[in-house]
C-alpha positions in Angstrom: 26.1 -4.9 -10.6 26.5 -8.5 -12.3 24.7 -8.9 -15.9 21.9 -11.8 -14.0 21.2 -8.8 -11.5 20.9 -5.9 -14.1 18.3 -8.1 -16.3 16.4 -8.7 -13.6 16.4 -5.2 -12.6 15.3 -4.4 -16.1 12.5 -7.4 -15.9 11.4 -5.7 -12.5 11.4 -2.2 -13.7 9.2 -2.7 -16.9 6.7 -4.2 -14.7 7.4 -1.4 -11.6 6.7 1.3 -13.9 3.3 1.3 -14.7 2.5 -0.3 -11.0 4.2 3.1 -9.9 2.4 5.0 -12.5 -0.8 3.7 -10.9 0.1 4.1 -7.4 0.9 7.8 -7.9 -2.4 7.9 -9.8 -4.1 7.0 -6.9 -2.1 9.4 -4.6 -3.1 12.3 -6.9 -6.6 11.6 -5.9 -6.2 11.3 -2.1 -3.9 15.1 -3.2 -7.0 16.4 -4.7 -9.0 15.9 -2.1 -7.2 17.5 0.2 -6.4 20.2 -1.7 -10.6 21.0 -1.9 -10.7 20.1 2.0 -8.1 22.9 2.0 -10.3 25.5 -0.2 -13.3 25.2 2.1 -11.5 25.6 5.6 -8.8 25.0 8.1 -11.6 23.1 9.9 -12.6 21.4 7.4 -9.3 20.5 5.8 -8.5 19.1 10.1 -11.7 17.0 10.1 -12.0 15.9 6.7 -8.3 15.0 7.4 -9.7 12.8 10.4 -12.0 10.9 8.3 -9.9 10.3 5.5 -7.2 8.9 8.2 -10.0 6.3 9.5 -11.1 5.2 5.9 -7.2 5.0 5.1 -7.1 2.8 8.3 -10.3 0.2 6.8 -9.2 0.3 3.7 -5.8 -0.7 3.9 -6.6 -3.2 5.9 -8.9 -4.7 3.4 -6.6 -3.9 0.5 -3.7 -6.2 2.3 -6.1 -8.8 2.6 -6.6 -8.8 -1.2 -2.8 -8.5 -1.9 -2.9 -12.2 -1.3 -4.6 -12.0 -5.0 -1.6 -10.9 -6.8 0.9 -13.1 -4.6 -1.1 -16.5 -5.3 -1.8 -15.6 -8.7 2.0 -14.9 -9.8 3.5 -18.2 -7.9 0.4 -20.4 -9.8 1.1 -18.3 -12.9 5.1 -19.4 -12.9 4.0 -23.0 -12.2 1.8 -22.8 -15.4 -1.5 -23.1 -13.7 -3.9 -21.3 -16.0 -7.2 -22.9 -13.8 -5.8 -21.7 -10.4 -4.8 -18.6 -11.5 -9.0 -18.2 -12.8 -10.3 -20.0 -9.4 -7.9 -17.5 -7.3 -9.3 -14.5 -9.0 -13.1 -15.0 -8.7 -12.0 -15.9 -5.2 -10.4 -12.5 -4.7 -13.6 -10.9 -5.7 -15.7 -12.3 -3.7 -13.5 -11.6 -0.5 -13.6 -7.9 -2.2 -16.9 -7.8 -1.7 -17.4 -9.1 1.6 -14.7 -6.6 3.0 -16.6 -4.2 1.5 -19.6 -5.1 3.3 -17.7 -5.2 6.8 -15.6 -2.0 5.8 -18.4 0.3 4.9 -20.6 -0.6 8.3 -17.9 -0.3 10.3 -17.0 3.3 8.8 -20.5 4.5 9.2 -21.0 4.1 12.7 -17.4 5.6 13.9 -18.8 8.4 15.7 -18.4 7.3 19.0 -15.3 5.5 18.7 -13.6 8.5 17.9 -14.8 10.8 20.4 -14.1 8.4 22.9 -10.3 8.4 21.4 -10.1 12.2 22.1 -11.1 14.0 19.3 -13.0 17.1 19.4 -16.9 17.4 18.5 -16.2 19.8 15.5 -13.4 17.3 13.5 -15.8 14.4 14.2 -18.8 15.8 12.9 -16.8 17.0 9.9 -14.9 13.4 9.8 -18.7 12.1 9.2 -19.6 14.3 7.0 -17.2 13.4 4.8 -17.8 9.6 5.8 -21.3 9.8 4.7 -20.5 8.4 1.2 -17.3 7.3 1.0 -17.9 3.8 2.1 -19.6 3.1 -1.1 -16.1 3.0 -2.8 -14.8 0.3 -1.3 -16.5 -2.5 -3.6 -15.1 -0.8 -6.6 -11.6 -0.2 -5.2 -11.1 -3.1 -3.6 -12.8 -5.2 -6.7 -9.8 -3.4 -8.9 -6.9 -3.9 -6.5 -8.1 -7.9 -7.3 -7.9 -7.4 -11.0 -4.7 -5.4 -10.9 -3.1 -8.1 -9.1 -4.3 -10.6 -11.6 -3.2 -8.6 -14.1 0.1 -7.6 -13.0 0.7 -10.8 -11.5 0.5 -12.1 -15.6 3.1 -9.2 -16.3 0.6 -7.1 -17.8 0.1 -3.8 -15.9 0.1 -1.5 -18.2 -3.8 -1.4 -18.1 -4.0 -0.4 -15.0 -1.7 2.4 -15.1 -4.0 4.0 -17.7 -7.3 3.4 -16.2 -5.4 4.7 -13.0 -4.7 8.2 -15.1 -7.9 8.8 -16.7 -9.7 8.1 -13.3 -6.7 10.7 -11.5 -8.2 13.4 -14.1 -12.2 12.6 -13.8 -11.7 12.9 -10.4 -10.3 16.4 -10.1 -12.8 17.2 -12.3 -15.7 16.4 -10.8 -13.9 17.2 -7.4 -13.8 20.8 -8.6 -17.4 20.6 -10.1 -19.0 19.5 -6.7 -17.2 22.5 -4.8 -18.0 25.2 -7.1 -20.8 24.1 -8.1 -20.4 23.8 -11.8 -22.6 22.5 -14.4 -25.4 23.1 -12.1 -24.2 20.3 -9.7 -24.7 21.1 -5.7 -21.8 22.7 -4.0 -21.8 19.7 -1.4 -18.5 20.6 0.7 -17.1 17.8 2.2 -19.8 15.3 1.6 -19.3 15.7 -2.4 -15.8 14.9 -1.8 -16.6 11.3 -0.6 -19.3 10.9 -3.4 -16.8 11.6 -6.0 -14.0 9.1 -4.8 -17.3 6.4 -4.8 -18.1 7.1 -8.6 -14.6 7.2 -9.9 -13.7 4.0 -8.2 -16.3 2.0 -9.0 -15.8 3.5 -12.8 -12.2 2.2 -12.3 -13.3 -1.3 -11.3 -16.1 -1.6 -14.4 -13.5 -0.3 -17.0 -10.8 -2.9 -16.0 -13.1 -5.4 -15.9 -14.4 -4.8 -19.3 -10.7 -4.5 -20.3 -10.1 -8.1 -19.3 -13.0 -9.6 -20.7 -12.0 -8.1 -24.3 -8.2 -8.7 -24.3 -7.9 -12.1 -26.0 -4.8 -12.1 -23.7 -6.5 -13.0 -20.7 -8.7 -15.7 -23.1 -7.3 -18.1 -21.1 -8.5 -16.9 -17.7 -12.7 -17.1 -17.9 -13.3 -14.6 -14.9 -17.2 -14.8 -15.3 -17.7 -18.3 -16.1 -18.8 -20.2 -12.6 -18.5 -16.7 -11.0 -21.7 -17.1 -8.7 -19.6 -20.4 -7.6 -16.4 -19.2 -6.1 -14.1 -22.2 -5.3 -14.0 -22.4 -1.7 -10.3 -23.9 -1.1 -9.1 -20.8 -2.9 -11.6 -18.5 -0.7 -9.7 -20.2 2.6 -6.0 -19.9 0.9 -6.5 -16.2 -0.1 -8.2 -15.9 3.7 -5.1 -17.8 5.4 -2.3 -15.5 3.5 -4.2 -12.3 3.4 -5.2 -12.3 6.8 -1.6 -11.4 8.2 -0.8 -9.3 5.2 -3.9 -7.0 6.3 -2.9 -7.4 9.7 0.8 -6.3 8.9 -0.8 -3.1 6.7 -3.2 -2.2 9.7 -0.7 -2.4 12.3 1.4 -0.1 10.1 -1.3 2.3 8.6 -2.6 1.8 12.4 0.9 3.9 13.8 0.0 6.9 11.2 -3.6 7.0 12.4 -2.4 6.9 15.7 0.3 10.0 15.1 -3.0 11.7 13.6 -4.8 11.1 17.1 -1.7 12.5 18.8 -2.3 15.2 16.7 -5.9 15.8 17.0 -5.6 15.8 20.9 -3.6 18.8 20.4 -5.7 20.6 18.7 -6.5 21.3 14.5 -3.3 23.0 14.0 -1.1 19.9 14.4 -3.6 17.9 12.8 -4.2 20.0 9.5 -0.1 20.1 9.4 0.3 16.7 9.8 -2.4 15.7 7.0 -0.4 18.2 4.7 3.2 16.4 5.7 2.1 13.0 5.6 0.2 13.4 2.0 3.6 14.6 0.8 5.3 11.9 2.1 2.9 9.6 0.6 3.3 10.8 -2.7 7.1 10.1 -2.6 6.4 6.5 -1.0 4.0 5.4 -3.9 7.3 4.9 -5.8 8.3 1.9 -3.3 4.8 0.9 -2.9 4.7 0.1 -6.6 8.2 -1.3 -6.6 6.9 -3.8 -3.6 4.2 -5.0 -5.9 6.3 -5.1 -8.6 9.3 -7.2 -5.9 6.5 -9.5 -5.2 5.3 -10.8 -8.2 8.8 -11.4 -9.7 9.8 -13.5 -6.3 6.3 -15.2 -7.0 7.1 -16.3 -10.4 10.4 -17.4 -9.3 9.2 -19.1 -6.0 6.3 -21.0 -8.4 9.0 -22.4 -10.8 11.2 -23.4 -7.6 14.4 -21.2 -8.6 15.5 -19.9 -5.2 18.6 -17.8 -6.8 16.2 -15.6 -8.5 14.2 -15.1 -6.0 17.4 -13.8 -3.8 18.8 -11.8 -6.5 15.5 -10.6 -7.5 14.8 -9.9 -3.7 18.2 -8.1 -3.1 17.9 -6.5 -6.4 14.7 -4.7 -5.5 16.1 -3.6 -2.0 18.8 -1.8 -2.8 17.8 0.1 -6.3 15.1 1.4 -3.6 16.8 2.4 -1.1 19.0 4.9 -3.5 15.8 6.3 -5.3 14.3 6.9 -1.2 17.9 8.6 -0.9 16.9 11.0 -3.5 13.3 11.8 -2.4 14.9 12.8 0.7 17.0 15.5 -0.7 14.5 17.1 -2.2 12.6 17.0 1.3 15.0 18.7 2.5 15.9 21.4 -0.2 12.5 22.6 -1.1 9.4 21.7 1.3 8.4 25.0 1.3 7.1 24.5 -2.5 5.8 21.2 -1.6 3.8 22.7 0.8 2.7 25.5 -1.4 1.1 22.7 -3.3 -1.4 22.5 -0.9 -2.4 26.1 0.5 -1.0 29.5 -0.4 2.3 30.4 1.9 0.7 33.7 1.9 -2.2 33.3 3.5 -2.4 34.6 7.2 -4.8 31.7 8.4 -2.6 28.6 6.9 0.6 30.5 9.1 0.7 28.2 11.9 0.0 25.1 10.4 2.4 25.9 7.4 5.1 26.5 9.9 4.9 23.3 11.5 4.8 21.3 8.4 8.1 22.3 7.8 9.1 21.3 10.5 7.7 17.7 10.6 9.2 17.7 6.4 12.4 18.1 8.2 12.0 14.8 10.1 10.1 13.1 7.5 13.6 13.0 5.3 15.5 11.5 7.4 12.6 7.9 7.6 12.0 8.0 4.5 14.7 5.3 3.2 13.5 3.8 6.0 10.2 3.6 4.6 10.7 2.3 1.0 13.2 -0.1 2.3 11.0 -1.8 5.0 8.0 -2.0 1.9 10.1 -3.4 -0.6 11.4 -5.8 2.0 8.1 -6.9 2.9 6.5 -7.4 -0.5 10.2 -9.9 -1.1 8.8 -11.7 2.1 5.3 -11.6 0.4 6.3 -13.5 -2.8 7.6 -16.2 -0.6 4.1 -16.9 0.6 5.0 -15.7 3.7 2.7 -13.4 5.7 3.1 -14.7 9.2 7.3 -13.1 9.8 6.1 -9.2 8.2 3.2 -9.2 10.7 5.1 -10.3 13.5 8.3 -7.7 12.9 5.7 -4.8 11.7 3.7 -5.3 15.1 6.7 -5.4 17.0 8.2 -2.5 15.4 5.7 -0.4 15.1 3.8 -0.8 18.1 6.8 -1.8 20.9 9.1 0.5 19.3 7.1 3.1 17.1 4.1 4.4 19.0 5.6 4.2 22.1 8.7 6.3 21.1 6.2 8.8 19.9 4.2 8.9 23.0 6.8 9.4 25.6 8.4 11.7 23.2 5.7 14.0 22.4 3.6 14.1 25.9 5.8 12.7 28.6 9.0 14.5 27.7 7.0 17.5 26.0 8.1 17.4 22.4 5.1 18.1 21.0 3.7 17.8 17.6 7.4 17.0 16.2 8.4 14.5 18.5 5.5 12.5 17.0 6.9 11.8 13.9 10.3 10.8 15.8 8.5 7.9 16.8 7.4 7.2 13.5 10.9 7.4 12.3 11.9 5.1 15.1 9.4 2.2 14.2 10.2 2.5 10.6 13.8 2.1 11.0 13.3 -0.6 13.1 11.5 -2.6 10.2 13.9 -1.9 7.4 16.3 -3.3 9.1 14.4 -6.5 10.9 12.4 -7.2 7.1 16.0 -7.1 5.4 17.1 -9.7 7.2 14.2 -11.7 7.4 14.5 -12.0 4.1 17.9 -13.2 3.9 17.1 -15.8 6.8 13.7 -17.1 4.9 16.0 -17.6 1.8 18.8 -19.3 3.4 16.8 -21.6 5.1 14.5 -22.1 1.6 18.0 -23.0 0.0 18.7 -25.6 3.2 16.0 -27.3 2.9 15.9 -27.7 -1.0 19.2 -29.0 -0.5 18.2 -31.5 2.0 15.5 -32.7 -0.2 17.6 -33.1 -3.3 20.6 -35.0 -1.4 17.5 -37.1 -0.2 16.5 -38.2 -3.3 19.6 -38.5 -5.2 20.6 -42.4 -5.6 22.8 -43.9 -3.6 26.2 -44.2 -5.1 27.3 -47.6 -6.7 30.7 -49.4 -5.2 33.4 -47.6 -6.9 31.6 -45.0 -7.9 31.4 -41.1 -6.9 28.1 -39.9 -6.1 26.9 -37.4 -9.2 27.3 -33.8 -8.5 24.4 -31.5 -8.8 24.4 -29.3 -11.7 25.1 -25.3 -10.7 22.3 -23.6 -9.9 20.1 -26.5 -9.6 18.8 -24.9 -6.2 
């Protein structure tokens, strides 16, 4: 690796790591709660399962739409435009809010749309159950997914990774108060599951809020000042980039929750084994997830101070030191997902049997897409910092949902596969958007560099009688 690339992989990892920190944070709390789904029931670790794939599904959806945050704010950031970077983030908050809104009413009347998708009376009433307070995280998380971007996007993420830790911790705590029943609290099953996630997000938001308004770093940045008046030009640029990014995390988060209906029509044996292999997986993908955010704002800053050989290196860098870490997480998938399972339920227990035995199994074909995964993340988030939503919703609908869910279907039901075969399919539509978002990449970059080139041989003057044309100066695009 050349000395440019190895600095920027340095510059990339310092603000990775605490991204990563955070993501994992966050996983640990989606972990916890399954684990107390787990301690109630089978039934209740397959329903709860079921709702928390349908918040996962809003949710997403709404946090893509604020990704635009950290994108917009890291390109105005590297042109050196302190009052866009303050109009964008007030912006953000308000779009926060109103997914929020949208997000929460939608998950509270989901009832019927999920029985009409197949799923059995007992996993939707326990789905609700757990769906009865949950919405009313959504304004805090989404609020603090707009100030991390801000905050990251500035190269400061370290707060976050520590407000992401201590809320990780409160959350298991009060997780286990609510199911015991500690400290005199009601033992509220899965309902006090949902209630917990609401407080410590909302707790998450408020402390990096107050964060921000004390650093004298971010002095230059007045969040609160003309809050109630959010600049409606950024509203409509954050709306016209986010828009896509949600819709390329829905149609992706969209292929899991459709592998989980697969699953549920077969009953809550595949279902509770699935929510135990997928959580697993998506502790080992938090790594790229961070490292996408991380991919993103460095192209940003690059793209905003219009050097388009740091944004391929940086892009190319981030690609490839991924795909050797997913390489690692998939060795370990397949030496030991026995004790990742055991994280999750006892391998001793007779009532876990079946679902622990199938787990393994769909571990076994989790390995193989999981460089799929990181690479097809970190290849979007590249496409990302180029302000350029439009090409990762197109391949990511395309892949997922010509190539992906259809796989899995015919797979699993017409050819009888079964539970497994599912997460073929998966594999399938991953792989399929590594390789397209890698090279959409490269395209958008080469055609960046064209044009730049165009532009400057337009404006260069004309050269005298006599006289040679000036040469442009290496690197100049």
């Amino acid at each position: 690796m050349t000395r440019p690339a190895l600095t920027e992989l340095r510059a990339m990892l310092r603000l990775a790591g605490p991204l990563i920190a955070s993501q994992l944070a966050h996983m640990l709390m989606i972990l916890t709660d399954t684990l107390m789904m787990a301690r109630l029931s089978p039934q209740a670790l397959a329903g709860g399962g079921l709702g928390a794939a349908s918040y996962s599904f809003v949710s997403i959806f709404c946090i893509g739409v604020i990704a635009a945050v950290g994108t917009l704010v890291s390109i105005r950031n590297g042109a050196g435009d302190h009052p866009g970077v303050t109009r964008l983030t007030q912006a953000g908050l308000w779009l926060a809010w109103a997914l929020a809104l949208g997000g929460g009413l939608l998950l509270w009347n989901l009832s019927p749309l999920l029985l009409m998708l197949g799923q059995t009376p007992e996993n939707v009433a326990a789905a609700q159950q757990f769906l009865i307070l949950l919405p009313l995280a959504l304004p805090g998380y989404l609020s603090f997914m707009v100030l991390r971007g801000f905050t990251a996007a500035l190269g400061r993420a370290m707060p976050v990774m520590v407000i992401s830790l201590v809320g990780t911790v409160l959350n298991y705590v009060l997780n286990h108060a609510f199911i015991e029943g500690l400290f005199g609290l009601p033992q509220l099953g899965l309902t006090g599951i949902g209630l917990v996630t609401a407080i410590v997000a909302n707790g998450m938001a408020i402390a990096l809020l107050l964060y921000i308004l004390w650093h004298r770093a971010y002095r230059a940045y007045p969040l609160l000042r003309s809050l109630s008046r959010p600049s409606w030009p950024a509203l409509r640029e954050l709306w016209r980039l986010g828009l896509p990014i949600g819709g390329t995390y829905a149609v992706e988060i969209g292929l899991f929750a459709f592998a989980a209906l697969c699953m549920g029509t077969m009953g809550s044996t595949p279902l509770a084994a699935h929510q135990i292999a997928l959580q697993i997986v998506s502790v080992a993908f938090m790594v790229p997830a961070g490292l996408s955010y991380a991919v993103t704002m460095r192209i940003g800053q690059h793209y905003g101070a219009g050097d388009l050989l740091a944004v391929r290196r940086a892009g190319r860098v981030g690609i490839l030191f991924c795909a050797v870490l997913m390489l690692v997480f998939a060795l370990v998938l397949w030496w030991a997902p026995a004790q990742l399972i055991g994280l999750f339920v006892d391998l001793q227990d007779p009532a876990f049997q079946d679902v622990i035995k199938l787990a393994l199994s769909l571990l076994a074909v989790a390995a193989w897409f999981e460089l799929f995964d990181g690479v097809q993340s970190v290849a979007m988030g590249a496409i990302r910092g180029l302000k350029d939503a439009r090409t990762t919703f197109l391949v990511g609908l395309a892949c997922y949902w010509l190539v992906g869910a259809p796989a899995a279907w015919l797979m699993a039901f017409t050819w009888g596969g079964g539970p497994v075969a599912v997460w073929w399919g998966l594999a399938l539509g991953l792989a399929c958007a590594a390789v397209s978002l890698t090279l959409a990449f490269e395209w958008r970059v080469a055609k960046l560099r064209r044009v730049a080139k165009a532009s400057a041989a337009a404006r260069a003057p004309a050269p005298t009688e006599g006289k040679p044309a000036a040469r442009p100066k290496a690197g100049a695009y």
